[in-house]
N, C-alpha and C positions, 0 to 999 in steps of 0.2 A: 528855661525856655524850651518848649518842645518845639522840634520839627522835622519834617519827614527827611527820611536819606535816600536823597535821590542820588546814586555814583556810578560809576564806569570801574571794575576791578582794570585798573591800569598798566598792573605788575611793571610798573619803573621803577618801583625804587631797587639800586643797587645794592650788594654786600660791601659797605666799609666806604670810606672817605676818599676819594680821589687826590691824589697828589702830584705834583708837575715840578718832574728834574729835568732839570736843563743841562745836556752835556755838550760842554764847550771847551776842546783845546786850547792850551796854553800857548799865546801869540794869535788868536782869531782874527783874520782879516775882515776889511767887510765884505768883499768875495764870498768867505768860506760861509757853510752855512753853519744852524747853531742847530740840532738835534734833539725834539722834545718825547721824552719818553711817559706815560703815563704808568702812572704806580697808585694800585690801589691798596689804601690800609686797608687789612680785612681783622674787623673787631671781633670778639667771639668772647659772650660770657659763659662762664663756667663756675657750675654747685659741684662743692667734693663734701662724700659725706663716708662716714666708716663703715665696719660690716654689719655693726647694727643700726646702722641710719641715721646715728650722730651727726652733725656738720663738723667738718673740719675745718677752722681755721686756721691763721696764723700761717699759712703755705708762701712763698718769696717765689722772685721771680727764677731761681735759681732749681726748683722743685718742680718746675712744669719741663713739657720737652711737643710742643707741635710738628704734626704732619700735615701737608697737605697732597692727598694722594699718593699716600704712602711716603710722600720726600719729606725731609727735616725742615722747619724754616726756622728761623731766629726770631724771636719775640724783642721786639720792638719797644712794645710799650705793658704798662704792668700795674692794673691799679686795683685796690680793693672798690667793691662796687658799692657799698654803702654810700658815698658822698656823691655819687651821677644820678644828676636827676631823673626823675621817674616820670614818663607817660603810660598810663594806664587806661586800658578800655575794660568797661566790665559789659558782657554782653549775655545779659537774661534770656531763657526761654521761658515763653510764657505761651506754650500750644497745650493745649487739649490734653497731648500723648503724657505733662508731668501731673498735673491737677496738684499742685501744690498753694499752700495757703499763700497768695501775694506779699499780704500784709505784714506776715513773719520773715517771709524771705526779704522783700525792702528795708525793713527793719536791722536785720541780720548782714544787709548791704551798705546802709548808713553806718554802723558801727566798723565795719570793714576798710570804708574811706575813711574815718573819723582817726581811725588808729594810725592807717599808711599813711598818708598823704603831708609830707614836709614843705614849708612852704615854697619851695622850689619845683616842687611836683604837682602833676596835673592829670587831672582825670575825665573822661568823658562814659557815658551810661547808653548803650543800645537796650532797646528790646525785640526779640524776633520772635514771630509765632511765623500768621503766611506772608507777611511783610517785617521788612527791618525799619526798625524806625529809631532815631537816635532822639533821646531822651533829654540829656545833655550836652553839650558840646564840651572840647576841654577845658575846664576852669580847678583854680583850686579855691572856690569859692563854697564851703561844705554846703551851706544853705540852697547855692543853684543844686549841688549832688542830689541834697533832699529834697527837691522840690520835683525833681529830676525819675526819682525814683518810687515816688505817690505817684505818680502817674502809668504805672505797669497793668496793662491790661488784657485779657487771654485771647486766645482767635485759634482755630481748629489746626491747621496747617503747623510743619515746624521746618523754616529757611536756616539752617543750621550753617550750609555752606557760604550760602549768602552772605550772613552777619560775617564771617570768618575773616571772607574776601573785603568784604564794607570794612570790617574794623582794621584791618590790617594794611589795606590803602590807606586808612587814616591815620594811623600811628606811623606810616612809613614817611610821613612828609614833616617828622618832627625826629628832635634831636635829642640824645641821650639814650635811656633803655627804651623799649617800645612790648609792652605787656599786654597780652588779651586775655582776662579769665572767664572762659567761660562758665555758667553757671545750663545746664543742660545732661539729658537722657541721650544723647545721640543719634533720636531717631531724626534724621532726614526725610520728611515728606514733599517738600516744595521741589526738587530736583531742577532747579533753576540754573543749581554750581555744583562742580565734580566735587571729590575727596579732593582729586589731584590736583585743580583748581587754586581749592581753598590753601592745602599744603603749598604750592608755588608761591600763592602771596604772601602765605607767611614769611618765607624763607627769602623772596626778592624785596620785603619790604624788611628785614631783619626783626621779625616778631617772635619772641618768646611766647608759648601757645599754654596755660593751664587749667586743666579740663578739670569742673568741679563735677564730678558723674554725679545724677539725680534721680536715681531709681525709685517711683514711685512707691512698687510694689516688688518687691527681688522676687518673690517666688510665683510672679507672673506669667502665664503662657505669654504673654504677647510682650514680653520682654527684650529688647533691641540689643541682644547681646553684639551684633555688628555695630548696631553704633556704638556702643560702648568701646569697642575695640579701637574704633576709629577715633574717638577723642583719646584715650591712651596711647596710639600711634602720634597721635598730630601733636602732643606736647613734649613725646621722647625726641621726633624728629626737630623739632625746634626748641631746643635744652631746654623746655621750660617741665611738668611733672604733671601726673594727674591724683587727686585724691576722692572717694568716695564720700558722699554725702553723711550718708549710712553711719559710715565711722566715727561716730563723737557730734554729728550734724554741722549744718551751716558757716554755724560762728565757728568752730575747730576748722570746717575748712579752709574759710581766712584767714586763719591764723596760724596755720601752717605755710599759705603762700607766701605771707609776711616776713615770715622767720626765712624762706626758702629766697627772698629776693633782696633780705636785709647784708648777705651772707654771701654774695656773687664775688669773684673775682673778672676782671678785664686782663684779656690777653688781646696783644694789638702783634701785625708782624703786615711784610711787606712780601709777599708772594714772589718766588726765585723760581726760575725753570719751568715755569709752566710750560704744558703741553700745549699745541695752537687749535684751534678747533676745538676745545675740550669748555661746552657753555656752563656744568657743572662742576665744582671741583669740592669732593670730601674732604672735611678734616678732623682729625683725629688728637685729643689731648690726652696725655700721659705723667705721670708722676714715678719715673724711673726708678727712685729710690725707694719705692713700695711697694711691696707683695702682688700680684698680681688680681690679688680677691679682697689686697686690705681693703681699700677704697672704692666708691663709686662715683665714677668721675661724667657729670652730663651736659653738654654744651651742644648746639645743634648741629644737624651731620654735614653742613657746608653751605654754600654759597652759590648762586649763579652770577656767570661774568657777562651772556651774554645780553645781546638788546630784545626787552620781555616785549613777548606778543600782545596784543588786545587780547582781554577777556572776555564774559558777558557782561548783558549789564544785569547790574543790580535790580530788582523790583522796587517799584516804588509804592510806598504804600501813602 
């Protein structure tokens, strides 16, 4: 089913799961009152891979060590990410600035769902050029995906931050991992949504970001080496990774994301001592017992606590 994405970037969704203690002395009158504190889990996945880019697994709960702004917090909860279900957005450029063959690339997208997708996980298909338009909705029904994904068609313009913000309100209202891959050059022509825009909804709707870069022609004059940069930014800052096109083509690059989200760990903990006023807070994960260059350790750089602004809106195509 096609249909257009008409949205509002809403930046609600919060980092982590809200939970409600109740603290009530021992002998409570019905006088006394009962004090409710609000405590949010804040989830955070995490890829550890070696100095030559191995993944590492097999790591325990006893092998991590969390900061949040600089302070230790206690890890809570501790799970290998393989068994959490997966929502996935994959969102196509399809402007003028890649000129790439559609019908290899769709192709190369159906094999990509065909491989991921467990029957607990769920995928939904944007394409953006000067509008974003959503292809499919979430299903794990492969058939809708491919149906979903014959239908990819080109337009001059390219809403890069647009789709970011569209797709990442939509993964933020479901539960489990929340994954955007995009498939895109970087170049931003629609300027409809900031960097810093698109980066916020990532990060308030908890989206892991992986930028498939799509260089038409590398040794290009008119080569977007900024946006290049900025899809490499936007998937360090939200743990998720970026790979070049280039390198092995299409199918390699899905099949390194595959491998890279088959392989996650879940670090959960319950925020102590925060600062008051403080709407961002960084966090930092460590493996103590390891060299400081053995590993590379990526999860995103933190969270907002406070209440998200309105964005723009999205175009409607």
């Amino acid at each position: 089913m096609k249909r257009s994405a008409a949205a509002v970037v809403g930046f609600c969704a919060r980092a982590g799961v809200t939970a409600l203690l109740v603290l009530a002395p021992v002998g409570l009158t019905a006088q006394e009152t009962t004090f409710h504190v609000d405590v949010k889990l804040v989830n955070i996945f995490v890829n550890v891979t070696d100095k030559n880019g191995a993944i590492v697994g097999g790591l325990t709960r006893d092998d991590f060590q969390v900061f949040e702004d600089g302070r230790p917090e206690q890890i809570a909860i501790f799970e290998r990410q393989s068994e959490v279900p997966l929502n996935l957005t994959l969102a196509i450029d399809t402007s003028g600035s890649v000129r790439k063959d559609l019908d290899e690339e769709a192709a190369a997208a159906r094999r990509f769902a065909h491989d991921i997708l467990r029957p607990e996980d769920q995928m939904s298909v944007l394409q953006f050029a000067t509008d974003v338009t959503e292809l499919t909705h979430f299903t794990n029904n492969l058939s809708q995906i491919d149906h979903g994904l014959s239908a990819l068609r080109t337009d001059w313009a390219t809403a890069l931050y647009d789709a970011i913000c569209l797709g990442s309100e939509g993964l933020g209202k479901r539960q489990g991992r929340k994954v955007l891959v995009l498939v895109s050059d970087g170049d931003d022509t629609a300027k409809s949504s900031t960097y810093a825009q698109a980066l916020e909804a990532a990060l308030r709707n908890e989206v892991m970001i992986y930028s498939l870069i799509d260089v038409p022609i590398e040794a290009s004059a008119g080569r977007d080496t900024g946006g290049e940069h900025a899809l490499i930014t936007l998937a360090e800052q939200t743990g998720g990774k970026h790979f070049y096109v280039s390198e092995g083509g299409l199918d390699k690059a899905f099949a390194n994301v595959s491998d890279d989200l088959r392989t996650q760990y879940l670090i959960g903990y319950y925020p102590r001592h925060q600062v008051p006023g403080t709407n961002f807070h960084r966090v930092t994960v460590t493996v103590p017992r390891a060299a400081a260059d053995e590993f590379n350790i990526r999860n995103k750089a933190g969270y907002y606590a406070d209440t998200p602004a309105k964005g723009p809106r999205v175009p409607v195509n």
